[in-house]
C-alpha positions as CSV (number, residue, x, y, z in Angstrom):
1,X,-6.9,15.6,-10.3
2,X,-5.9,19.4,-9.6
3,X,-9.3,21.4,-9.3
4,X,-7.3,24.7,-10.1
5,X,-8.5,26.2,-12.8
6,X,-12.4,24.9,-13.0
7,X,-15.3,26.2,-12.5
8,X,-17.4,26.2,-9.4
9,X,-19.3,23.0,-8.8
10,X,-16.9,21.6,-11.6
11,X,-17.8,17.5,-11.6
12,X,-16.1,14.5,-13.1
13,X,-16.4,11.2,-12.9
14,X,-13.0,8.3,-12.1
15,X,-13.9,4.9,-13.1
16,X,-11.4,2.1,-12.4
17,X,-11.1,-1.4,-11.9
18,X,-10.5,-2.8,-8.1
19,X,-9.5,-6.1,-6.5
20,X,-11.1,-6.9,-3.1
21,X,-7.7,-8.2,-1.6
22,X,-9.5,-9.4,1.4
23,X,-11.6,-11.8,-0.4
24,X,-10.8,-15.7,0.0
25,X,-11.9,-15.5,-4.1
26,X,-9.6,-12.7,-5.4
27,X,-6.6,-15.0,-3.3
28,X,-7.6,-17.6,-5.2
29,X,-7.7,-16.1,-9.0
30,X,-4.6,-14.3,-8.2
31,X,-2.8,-17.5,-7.4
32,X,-4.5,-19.0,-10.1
33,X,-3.4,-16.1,-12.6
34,X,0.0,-15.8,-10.8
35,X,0.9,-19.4,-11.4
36,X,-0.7,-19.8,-15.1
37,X,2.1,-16.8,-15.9
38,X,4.5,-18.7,-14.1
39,X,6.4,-19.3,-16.9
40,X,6.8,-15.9,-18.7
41,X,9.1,-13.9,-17.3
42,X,8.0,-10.0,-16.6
43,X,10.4,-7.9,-17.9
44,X,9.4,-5.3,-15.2
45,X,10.7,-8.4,-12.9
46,X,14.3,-8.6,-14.3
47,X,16.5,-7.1,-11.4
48,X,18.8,-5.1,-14.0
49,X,15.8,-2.6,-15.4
50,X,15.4,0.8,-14.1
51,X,12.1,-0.3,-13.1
52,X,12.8,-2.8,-11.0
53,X,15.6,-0.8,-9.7
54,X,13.2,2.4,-9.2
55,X,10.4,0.8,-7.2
56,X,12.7,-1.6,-5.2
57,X,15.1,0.9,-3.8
58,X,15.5,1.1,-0.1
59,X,13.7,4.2,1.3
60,X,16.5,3.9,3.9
61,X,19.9,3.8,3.9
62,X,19.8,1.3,6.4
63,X,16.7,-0.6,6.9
64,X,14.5,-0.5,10.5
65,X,15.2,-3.3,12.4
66,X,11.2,-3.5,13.1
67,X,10.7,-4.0,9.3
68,X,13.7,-6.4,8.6
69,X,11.7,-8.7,11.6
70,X,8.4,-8.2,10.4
71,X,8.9,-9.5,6.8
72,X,11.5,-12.3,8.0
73,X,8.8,-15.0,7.7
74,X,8.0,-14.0,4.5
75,X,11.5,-14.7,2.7
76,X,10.0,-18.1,2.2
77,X,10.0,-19.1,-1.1
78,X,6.5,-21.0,-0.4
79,X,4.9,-17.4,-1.1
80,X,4.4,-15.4,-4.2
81,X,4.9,-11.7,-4.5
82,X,1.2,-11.4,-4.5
83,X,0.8,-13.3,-1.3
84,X,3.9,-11.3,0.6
85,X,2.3,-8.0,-0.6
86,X,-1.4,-9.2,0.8
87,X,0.2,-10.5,4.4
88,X,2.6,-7.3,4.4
89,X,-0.9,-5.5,3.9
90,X,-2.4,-7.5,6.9
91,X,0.6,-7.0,9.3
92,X,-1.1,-4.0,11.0
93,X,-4.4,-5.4,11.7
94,X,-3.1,-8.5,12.8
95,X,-0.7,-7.0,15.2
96,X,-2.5,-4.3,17.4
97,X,-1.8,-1.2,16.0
98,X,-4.1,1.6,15.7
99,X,-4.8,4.3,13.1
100,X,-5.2,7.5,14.3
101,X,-5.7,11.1,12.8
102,X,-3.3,12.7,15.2
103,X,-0.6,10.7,16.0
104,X,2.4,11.5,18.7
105,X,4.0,14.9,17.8
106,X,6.6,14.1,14.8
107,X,10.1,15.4,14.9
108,X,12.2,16.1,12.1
109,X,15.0,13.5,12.0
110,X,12.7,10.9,13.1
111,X,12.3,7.8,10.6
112,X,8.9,7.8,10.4
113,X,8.7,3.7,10.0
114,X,10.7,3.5,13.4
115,X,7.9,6.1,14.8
116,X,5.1,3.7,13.8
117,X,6.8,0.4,14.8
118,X,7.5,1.6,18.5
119,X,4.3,3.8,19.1
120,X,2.1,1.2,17.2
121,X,-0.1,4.1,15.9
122,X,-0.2,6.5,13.3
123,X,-2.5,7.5,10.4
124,X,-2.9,6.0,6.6
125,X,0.7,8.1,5.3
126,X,2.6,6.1,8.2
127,X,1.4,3.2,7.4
128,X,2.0,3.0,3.6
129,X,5.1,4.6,4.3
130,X,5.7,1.3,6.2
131,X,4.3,-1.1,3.7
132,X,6.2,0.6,1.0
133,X,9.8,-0.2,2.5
134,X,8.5,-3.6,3.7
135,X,7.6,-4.4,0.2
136,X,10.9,-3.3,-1.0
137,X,12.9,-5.0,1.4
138,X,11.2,-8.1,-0.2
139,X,11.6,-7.1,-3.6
140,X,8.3,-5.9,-4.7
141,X,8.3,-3.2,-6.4
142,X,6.1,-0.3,-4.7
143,X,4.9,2.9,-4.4
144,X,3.5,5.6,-2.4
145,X,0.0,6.7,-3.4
146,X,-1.9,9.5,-2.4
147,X,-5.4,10.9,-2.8
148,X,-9.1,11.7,-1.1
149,X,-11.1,9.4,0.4
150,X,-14.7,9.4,-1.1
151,X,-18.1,9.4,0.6
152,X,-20.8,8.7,-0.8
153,X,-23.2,10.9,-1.9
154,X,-26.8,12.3,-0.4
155,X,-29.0,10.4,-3.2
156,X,-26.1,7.0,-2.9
157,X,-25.4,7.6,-6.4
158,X,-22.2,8.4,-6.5
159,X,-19.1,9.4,-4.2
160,X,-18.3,12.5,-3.6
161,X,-14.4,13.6,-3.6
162,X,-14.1,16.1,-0.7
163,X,-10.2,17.7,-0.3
164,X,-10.8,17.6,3.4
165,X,-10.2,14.1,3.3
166,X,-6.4,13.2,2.2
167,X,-5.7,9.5,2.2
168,X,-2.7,7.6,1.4
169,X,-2.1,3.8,0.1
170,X,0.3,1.7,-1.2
171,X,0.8,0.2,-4.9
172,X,2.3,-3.2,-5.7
173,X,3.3,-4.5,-9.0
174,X,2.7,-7.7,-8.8
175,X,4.5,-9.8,-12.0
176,X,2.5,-10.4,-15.1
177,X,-0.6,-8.6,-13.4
178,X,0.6,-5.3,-12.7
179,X,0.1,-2.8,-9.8
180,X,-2.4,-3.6,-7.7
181,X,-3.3,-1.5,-4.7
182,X,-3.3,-2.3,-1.4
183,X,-4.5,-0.4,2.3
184,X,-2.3,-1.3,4.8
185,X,-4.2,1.3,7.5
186,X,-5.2,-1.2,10.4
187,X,-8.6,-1.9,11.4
188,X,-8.6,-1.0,14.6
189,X,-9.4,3.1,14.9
190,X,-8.8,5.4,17.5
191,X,-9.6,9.3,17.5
């Protein structure tokens, strides 16, 4: 939402319907949803489309080694895309990296994916970066997304969008749900 162009104090209101991805119970209706579509093919899903083509196309010409290995397990056919997408999202956390707001000095010409793989830190834009080419490499359709983080406000009755507080995540479109979002930004924090 750009704020050019309103006035001072100008407020609005964003309403929209979210997933907890880490619950045991949103795993379980997805799987539950995913396999009662089984059988209708998404046309979103069919490899010849310009969508599929769009949001599955490498963000390298060659693909990091670091991300061909991380996702290697997950070529198993035992896993939906919704499952791949949700472990893809839990890589980070699971494997000691840290999020930072400063990370190492960045160079032009570096890849930022290779960056994050070796240093194992970076902030949220490295990270969905990361989860968007692992995602790809897969098959899954993705996408960059960018916006604010909110904070609630002083009364708790709403959250406050402040533009000092940039945030990026990653949307998946998962077939016959359609994209879901997903924070691959580890757990563990350093300043």
């Amino acid at each position: 939402i750009s704020y050019y162009g309103h006035k001072k104090n100008f407020k609005y209101t964003i309403e929209t319907l979210g997933y907890d991805i880490a619950s045991d119970d949103t795993e379980t209706k997805m799987n539950e949803l995913l396999n009662t579509y089984a059988y209708m093919q998404d046309p979103l899903y069919d490899k010849n489309s310009e969508f599929y083509k769009r949001y599955t196309k490498p963000l390298y010409e060659k693909t990091p080694k670091a991300v061909l290995d991380a996702v290697k397990e997950l070529r198993d056919p035992q896993y939906n895309e919704y499952q791949r997408a949700k472990k893809i999202n839990e890589y980070f956390s699971n494997n000691q990296f840290s999020y930072v707001i400063k990370p190492d000095t960045f160079y032009k010409g570096e890849n930022i994916v290779e960056k994050l793989f070796s240093t194992k830190r970076g902030h949220c834009v490295y990270y969905a970066t990361a989860m968007v080419a692992m995602a790809r490499e897969l098959g899954i359709p993705s996408r960059l997304a960018a916006g604010f983080v909110t904070v609630p406000s002083k009364n708790g009755k709403s959250q406050l969008v402040d533009v000092s507080s940039p945030y990026a995540w990653v949307e998946c479109y998962i077939p016959n749900v359609g994209w879901m979002t997903f924070d691959p930004s580890p757990n563990n924090y350093h300043t």
